[in-house]
C-alpha positions in Angstrom: 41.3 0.3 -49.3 40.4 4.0 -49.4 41.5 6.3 -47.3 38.5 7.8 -45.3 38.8 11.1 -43.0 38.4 10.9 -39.6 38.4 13.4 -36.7 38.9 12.1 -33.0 37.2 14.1 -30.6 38.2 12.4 -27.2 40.3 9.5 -25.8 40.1 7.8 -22.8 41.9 4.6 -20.8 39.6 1.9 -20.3 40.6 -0.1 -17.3 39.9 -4.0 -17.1 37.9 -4.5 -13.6 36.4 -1.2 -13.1 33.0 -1.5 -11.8 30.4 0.9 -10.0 27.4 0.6 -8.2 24.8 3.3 -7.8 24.3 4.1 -3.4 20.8 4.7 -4.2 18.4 2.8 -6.7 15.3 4.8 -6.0 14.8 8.3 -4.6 10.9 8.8 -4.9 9.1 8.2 -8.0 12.4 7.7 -9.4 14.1 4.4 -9.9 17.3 3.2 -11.6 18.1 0.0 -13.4 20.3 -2.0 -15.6 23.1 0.1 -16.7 21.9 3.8 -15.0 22.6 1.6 -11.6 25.7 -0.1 -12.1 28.9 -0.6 -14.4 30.5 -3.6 -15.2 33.2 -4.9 -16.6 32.8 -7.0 -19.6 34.5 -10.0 -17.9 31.7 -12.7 -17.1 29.5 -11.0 -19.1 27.3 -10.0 -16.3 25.9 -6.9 -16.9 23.1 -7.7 -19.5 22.2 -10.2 -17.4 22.1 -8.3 -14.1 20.2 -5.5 -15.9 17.4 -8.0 -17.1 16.7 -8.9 -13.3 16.7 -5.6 -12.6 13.5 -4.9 -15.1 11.7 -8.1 -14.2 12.0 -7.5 -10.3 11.0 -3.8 -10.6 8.3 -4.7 -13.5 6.4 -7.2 -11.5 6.4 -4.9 -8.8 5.2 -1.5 -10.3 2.7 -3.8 -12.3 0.9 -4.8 -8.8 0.9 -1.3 -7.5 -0.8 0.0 -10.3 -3.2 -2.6 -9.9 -4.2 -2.3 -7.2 -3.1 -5.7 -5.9 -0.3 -3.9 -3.6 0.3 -0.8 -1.5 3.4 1.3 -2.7 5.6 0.1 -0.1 6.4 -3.3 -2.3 8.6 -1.0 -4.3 10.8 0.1 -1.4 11.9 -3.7 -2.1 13.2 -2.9 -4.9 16.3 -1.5 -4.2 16.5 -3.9 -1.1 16.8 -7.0 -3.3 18.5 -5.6 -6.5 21.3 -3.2 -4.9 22.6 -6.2 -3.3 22.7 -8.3 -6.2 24.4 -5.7 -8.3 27.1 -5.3 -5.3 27.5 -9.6 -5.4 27.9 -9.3 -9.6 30.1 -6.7 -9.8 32.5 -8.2 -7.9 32.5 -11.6 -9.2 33.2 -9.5 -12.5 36.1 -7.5 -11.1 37.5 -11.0 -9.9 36.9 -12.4 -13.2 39.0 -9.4 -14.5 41.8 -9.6 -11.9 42.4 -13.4 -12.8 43.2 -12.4 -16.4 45.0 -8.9 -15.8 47.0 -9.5 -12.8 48.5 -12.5 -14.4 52.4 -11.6 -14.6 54.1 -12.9 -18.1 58.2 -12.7 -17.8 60.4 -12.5 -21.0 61.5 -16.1 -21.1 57.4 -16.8 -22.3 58.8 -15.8 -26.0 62.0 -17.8 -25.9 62.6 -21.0 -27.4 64.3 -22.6 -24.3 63.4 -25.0 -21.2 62.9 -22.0 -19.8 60.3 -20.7 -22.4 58.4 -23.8 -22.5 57.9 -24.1 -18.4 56.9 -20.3 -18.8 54.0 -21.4 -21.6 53.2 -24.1 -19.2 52.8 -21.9 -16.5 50.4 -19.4 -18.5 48.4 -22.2 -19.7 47.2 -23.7 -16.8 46.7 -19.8 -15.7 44.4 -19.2 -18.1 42.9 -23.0 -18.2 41.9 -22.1 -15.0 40.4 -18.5 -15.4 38.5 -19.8 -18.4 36.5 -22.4 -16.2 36.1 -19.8 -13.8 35.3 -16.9 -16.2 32.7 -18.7 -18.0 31.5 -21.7 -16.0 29.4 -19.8 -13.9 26.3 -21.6 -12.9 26.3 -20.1 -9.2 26.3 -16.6 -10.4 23.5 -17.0 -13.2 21.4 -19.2 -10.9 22.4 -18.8 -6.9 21.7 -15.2 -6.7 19.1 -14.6 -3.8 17.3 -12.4 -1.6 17.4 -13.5 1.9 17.7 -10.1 3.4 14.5 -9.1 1.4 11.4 -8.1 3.4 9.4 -9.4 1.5 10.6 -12.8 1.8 9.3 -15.3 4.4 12.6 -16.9 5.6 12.3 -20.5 7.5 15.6 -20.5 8.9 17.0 -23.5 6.6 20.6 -22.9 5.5 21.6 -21.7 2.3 24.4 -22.8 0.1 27.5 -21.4 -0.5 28.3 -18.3 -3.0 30.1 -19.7 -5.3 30.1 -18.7 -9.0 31.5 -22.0 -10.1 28.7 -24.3 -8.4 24.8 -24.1 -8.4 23.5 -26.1 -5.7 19.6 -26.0 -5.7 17.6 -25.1 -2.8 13.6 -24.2 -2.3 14.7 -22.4 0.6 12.8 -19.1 0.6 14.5 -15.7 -1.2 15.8 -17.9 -4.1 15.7 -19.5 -7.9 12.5 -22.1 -7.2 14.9 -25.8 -8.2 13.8 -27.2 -11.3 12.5 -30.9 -12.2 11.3 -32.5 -15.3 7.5 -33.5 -14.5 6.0 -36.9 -15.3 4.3 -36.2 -18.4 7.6 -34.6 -20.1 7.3 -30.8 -19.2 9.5 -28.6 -17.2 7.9 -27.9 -14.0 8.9 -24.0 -14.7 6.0 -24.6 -17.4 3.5 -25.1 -14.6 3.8 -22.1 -13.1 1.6 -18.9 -13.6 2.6 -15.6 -15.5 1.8 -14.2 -11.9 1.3 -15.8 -8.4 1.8 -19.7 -7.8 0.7 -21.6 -5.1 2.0 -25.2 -5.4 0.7 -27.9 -4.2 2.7 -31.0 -4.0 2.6 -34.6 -3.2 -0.3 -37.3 -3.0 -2.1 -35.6 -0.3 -0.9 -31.7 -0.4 -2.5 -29.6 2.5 -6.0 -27.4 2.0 -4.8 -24.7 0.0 -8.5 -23.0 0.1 -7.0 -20.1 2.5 -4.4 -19.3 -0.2 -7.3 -18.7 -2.8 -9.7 -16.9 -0.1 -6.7 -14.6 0.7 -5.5 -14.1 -2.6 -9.1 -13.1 -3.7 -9.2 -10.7 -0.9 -6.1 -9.2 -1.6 -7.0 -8.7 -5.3 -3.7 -10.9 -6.3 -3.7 -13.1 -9.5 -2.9 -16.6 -7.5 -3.3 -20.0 -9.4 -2.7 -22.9 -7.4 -0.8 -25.9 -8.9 -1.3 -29.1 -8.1 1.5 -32.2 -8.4 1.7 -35.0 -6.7 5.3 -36.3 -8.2 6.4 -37.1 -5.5 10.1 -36.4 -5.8 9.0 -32.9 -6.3 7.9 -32.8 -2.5 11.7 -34.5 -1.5 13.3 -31.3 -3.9 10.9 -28.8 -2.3 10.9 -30.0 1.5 7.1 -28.8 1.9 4.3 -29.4 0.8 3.1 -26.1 -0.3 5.7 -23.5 -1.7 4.3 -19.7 -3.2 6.6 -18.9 -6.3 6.3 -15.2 -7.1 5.7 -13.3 -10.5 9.9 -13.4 -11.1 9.7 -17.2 -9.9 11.3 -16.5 -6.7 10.2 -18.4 -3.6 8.6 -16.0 -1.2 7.3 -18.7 0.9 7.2 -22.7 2.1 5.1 -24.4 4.4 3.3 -27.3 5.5 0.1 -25.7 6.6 -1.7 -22.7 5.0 -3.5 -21.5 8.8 -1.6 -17.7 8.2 -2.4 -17.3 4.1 -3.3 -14.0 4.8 -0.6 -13.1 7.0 1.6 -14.4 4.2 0.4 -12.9 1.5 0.0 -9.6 2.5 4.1 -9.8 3.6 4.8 -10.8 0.4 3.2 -8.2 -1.5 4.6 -5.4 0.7 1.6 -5.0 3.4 2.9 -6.4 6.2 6.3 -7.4 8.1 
């Protein structure tokens, strides 16, 4: 090929597992997200990922506020929820990292002797084993939640695990709403509204009337969802579950008595 000039202006070493995380996420007016807030290594591939929940949660957010259908205190939950998570990711990143450079090779891995084959035996079951953990990673995609969150109406039911290897799904309040295939073929995440849902579940779900009165009070788009599978009502544990814009569970219950209680905690107006 042709020889083409080049001038190198700078050089720098690029460390496997380095990671940072912004102390603040919002100062004001100001807010930071996806890569402005934290660094990643590459291993996982986390950091596109992270960064996406990082626009959703702060989207739906500022949305409502300049809506009118919150006060400006939801933000402050911003970098409650999202600081957290980008703490949690980075370091299942740098573990990631560590599992593939902290792996010692010795000189006998090149040799053609007994010794050189249980070396290559030894580094592949190494790196069998960081490649299911690397990139079989169902907890970290799907488990991430936001129990600490203020705005999130905890029932005191036990969370899994976090593990990045397993998902276990829960309706527990603060995380990833558990999916199920409905009756007539759709996904159930198909059933939900672009902003709030109310759902409604099983054969004879509660009133939900003082959802609807309160969210028309409040100003909040709310669309409840009535589905009487009734395996949906086994997965959920309540009968009536409210699945925020980012399809987060904010709240379960059984009756809907405190709507308005709820509703204005969950939208930043009360604690």
């Amino acid at each position: 090929g042709q020889d083409l000039p080049a001038e190198i202006i700078s050089m720098g070493t690029w460390i496997a597992g380095h990671a940072l995380v912004a102390g603040q996420f919002q100062r004001g007016r100001v807010f930071l997200a996806g890569d402005a807030a934290h660094l990643f290594t590459p291993a996982g591939g986390l950091g596109y990922n992270t960064a996406v929940e990082d626009a959703v949660n702060l989207g739906w957010k500022l949305a409502s506020v300049i809506r009118d259908q919150a006060p400006p205190a939801l933000l402050d939950s911003y970098a409650l929820e999202r600081k957290p998570l980008a703490e949690r990711n980075t370091a299942f990143a740098r573990r990631f990292a560590d599992s593939v450079g902290l792996f010692t090779a010795t000189a006998a891995l090149e040799e053609a002797s007994a010794e050189g084959e249980a070396e290559r035996e030894r580094a592949s079951r190494h790196f069998n084993q960081h490649a299911r953990l690397e990139f079989n990673i169902p907890g970290v995609t799907f488990g991430g939640r936001y129990d600490s969150s203020p705005i999130i109406v905890r029932d005191g039911a036990a969370v899994p695990a976090d593990d990045p290897n397993v998902y276990l799904p829960t309706a527990s309040p603060g995380g990833r709403p558990p999916h199920l295939w409905l009756e007539d073929g759709r996904s159930l995440y198909d059933s939900f509204h672009a902003e709030w849902t109310l759902l409604a579940l099983g054969p004879e779900p509660p009133d939900a009337t003082p959802f609807e009165r309160g969210a028309r009070q409040l100003g909040i788009d709310l669309r409840v969802t009535r589905l009487a599978q009734q395996a949906l009502l086994a997965l959920y544990e309540q009968p009536l579950v409210l699945i925020r814009p980012d399809q987060i569970v904010a709240w379960r219950g059984s009756v809907a008595v405190d709507a308005l209680q709820v509703l204005e905690r969950v939208t930043g107006g009360g604690r």
